[in-house]
N, C-alpha and C positions, 0 to 999 in steps of 0.2 A: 450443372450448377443449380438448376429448380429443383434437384432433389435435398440439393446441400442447403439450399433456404429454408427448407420444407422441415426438414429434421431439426435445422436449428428452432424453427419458428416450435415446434414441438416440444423439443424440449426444455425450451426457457419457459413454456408454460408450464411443462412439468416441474419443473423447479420452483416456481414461482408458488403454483399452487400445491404441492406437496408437501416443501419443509422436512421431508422423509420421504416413507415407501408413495409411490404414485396412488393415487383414488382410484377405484375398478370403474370409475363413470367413462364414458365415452369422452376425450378430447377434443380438439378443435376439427374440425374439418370432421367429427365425427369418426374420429382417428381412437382407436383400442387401445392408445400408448401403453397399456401394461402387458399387451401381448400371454404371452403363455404365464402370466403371472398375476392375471386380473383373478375375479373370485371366482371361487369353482376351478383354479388352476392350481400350476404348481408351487411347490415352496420355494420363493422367491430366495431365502437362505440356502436353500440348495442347486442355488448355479454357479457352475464349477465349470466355464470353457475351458477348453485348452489353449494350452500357451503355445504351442511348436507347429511349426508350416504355418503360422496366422493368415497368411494370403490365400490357400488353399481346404485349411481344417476349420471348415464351417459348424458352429454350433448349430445344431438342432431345433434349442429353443427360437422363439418368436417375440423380440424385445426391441426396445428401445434403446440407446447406448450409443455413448462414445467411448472409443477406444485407443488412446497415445500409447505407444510403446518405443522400444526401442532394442535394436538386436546389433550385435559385435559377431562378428562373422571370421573362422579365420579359415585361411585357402591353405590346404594342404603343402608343405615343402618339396615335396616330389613331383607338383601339378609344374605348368610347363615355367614359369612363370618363380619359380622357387618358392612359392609361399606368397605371403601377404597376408590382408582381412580386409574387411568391410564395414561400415560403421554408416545404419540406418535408423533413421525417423519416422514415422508414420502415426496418420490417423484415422482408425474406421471408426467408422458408422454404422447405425444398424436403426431404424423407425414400422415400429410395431403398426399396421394398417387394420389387421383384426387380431382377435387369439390365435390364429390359424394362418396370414399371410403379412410376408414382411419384405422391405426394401431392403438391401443390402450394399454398400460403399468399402470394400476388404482390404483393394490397392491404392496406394498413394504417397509419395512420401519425397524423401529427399536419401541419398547415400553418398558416401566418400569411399571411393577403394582406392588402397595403397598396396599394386604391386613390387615383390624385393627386387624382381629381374626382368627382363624382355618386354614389357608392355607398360604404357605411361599409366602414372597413376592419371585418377578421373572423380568428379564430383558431379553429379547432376540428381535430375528426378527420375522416378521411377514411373512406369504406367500404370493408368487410372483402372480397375474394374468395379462396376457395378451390376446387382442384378435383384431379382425376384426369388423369396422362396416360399415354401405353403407346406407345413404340416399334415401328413396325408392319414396320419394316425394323432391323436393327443389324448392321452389316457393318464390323466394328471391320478387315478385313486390307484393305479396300479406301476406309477411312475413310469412309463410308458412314452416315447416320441419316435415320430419319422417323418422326416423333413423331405423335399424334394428342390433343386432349384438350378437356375439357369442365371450363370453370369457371361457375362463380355468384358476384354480385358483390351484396352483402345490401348495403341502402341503411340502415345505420348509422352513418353519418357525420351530424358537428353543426356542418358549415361553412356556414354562412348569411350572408348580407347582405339586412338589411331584410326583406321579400316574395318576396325568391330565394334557391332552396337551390342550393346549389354542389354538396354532396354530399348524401347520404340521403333520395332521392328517388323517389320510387312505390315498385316492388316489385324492382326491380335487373334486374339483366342476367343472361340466358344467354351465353356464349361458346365456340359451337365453332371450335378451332382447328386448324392444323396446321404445323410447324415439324419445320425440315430443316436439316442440313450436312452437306458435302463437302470434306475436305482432302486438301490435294494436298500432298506436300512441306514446304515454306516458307509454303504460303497456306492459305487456311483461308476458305468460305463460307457463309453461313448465310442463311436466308430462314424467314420466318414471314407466316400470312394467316390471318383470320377473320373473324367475324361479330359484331359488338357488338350482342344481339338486347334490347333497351327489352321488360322483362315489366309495361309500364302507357304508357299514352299520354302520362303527362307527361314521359317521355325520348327520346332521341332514339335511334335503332339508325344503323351504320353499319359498314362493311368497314372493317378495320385490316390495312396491310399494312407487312414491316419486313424490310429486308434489311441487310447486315452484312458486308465482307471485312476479313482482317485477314492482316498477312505478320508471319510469326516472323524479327527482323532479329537476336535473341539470343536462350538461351535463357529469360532472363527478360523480353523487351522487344517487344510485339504491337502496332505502334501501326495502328489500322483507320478505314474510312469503313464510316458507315451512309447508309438512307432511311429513310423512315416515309411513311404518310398513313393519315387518316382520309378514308372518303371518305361521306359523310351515302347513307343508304338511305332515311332515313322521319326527319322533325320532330317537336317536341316540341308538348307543349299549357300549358306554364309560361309562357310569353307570350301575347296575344290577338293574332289575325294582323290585328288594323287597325290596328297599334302600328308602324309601319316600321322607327322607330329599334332596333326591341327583336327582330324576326323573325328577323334572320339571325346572328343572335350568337352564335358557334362556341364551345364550352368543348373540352378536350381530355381526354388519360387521366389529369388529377388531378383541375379542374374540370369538373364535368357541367352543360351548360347547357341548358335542355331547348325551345330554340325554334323555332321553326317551317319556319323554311327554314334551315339551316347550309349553311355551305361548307365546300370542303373544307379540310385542312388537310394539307401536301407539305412536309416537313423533310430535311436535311441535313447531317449530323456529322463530325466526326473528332474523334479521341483515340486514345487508347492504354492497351494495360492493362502491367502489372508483374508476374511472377510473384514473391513474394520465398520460394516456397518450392514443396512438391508442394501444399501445401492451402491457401495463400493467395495472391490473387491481387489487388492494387489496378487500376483504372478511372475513369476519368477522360473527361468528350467535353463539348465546346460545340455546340451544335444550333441552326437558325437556320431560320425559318419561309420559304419561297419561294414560298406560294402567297400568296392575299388577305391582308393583315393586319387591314385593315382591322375584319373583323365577329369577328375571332378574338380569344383571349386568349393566343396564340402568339406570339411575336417571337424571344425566343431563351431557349434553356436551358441552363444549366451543370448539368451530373450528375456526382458522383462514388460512387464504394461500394466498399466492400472483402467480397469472398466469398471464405470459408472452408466450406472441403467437403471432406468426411470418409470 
């Protein structure tokens, strides 16, 4: 909660005193609020995060921002469950402390799942993660980044169905990361990898990896393809492994399913974002599962969100 006052207290001063792009002076608290876009940085019209995995595909840069989105989620028909979807809220956060290190706020929200068969539909929260990242490279004249950072992901979520919790499960996750881009011109790449580290046997750890190009065709119009995957390290203990039906049952970065053998999960996007100004930017991507559907609650997702960063 002191970091949520903290950002807010930030950027209503950003606002206040801005009117537009933020001022490269130092903020309250002696706070960098423009992050990797104060002077001597980058071009603030050329940030383009990704839209896909939001809880996981951490940008690189080092900003200020809030971020509301909202994703439609639907469950494969062959998953055990017949189908269904998912329909989530959320808002992150993000308060620039120098050009170089930043607080981060990624999980949080509210969801509604409606499954077609076997399992009651369910509405609750989702769980909180926060963390720290730092820049360990920033080469704004040769467009240049490399991020590094450490989140924790508190299993305070109240999304359950029946005997299985979706979210708010053991002790949560550790997450080391690390997230990069390089633009060139007109293009613009990005790549992010880490570790979903389970702090209790009831969840599952696994590598999350997510890449990202996108080409500036105007100066408001970035339309880009992503990847993702998860790819399972180590299974959960939320199902008994002489259950078949129930062992390999995949959740992804909004549901956590904590069973025994998952698969992996290989995704696929395009969209495009909007810039309609220096400090807001809309986002938009359809994403579509390529690997098993079958054990997953993947098929495809619609993401949109609009970031404002100050």
């Amino acid at each position: 909660m002191a970091f949520r006052k903290i950002a807010a207290a930030a950027i209503a001063v950003g606002l206040v005193g801005a009117g537009g792009p933020a001022c490269a002076e130092d903020g309250p608290f002696g706070l960098q609020l423009d992050g990797s876009f104060g002077e001597g940085g980058f071009e603030r019209n050329r940030y383009v995060p990704a839209v896909t995995h939001f809880v996981l595909n951490e940008t690189p840069f080092i900003t200020t921002e809030l971020r509301p989105l909202y994703a439609h989620h639907n469950i494969p028909s062959d998953f055990v469950t017949g189908g269904g979807n998912v329909d989530a809220v959320a808002l992150q956060g993000r308060l620039a402390i120098t050009d170089r290190l930043g607080l981060i706020a990624t999980t949080d929200g509210y969801a509604d799942v409606d499954f077609n068969n076997v399992l009651e539909d369910a509405d609750g929260f989702l769980d909180i993660a926060f963390g720290l990242k730092y820049a360990l490279i920033s080469a704004p004249a040769s467009g240049q980044i490399l991020t590094a950072g450490l989140r924790y992901t508190a299993p305070t979520g109240t999304l359950n169905t029946g005997a299985i919790e979706l979210t708010g499960q053991g002790y949560g996750y550790l997450n080391p990361f690390v997230t990069g881009a390089k633009t060139w011109d007109v293009v613009q790449a990005q790549g992010s990898a880490g570790v979903q580290i389970a702090l209790s046997d009831d969840n599952w750890s696994y590598v999350h990896l997510g890449g990202h190009m996108n080409v500036r065709l105007t100066p408001q119009f970035f339309p880009f393809i992503e990847a993702n995957a998860l790819i399972p390290i180590d299974g959960g203990d939320e199902f008994p492994n002489n259950t078949p039906v129930l062992e390999r049952l995949t959740g992804g970065d909004i549901l956590d399913i904590g069973a025994p053998d998952p698969v992996t999960v290989a995704t696929v996007a395009i969209g495009a974002r909007f810039r309609m100004n220096d400090n807001v930017i809309l986002g938009a991507a359809i994403e579509s599962n390529v690997a098993d559907e079958s054990k997953s609650v993947f098929d495809y997702r619609i993401t949109t969100d609009l970031v404002v960063h100050f």
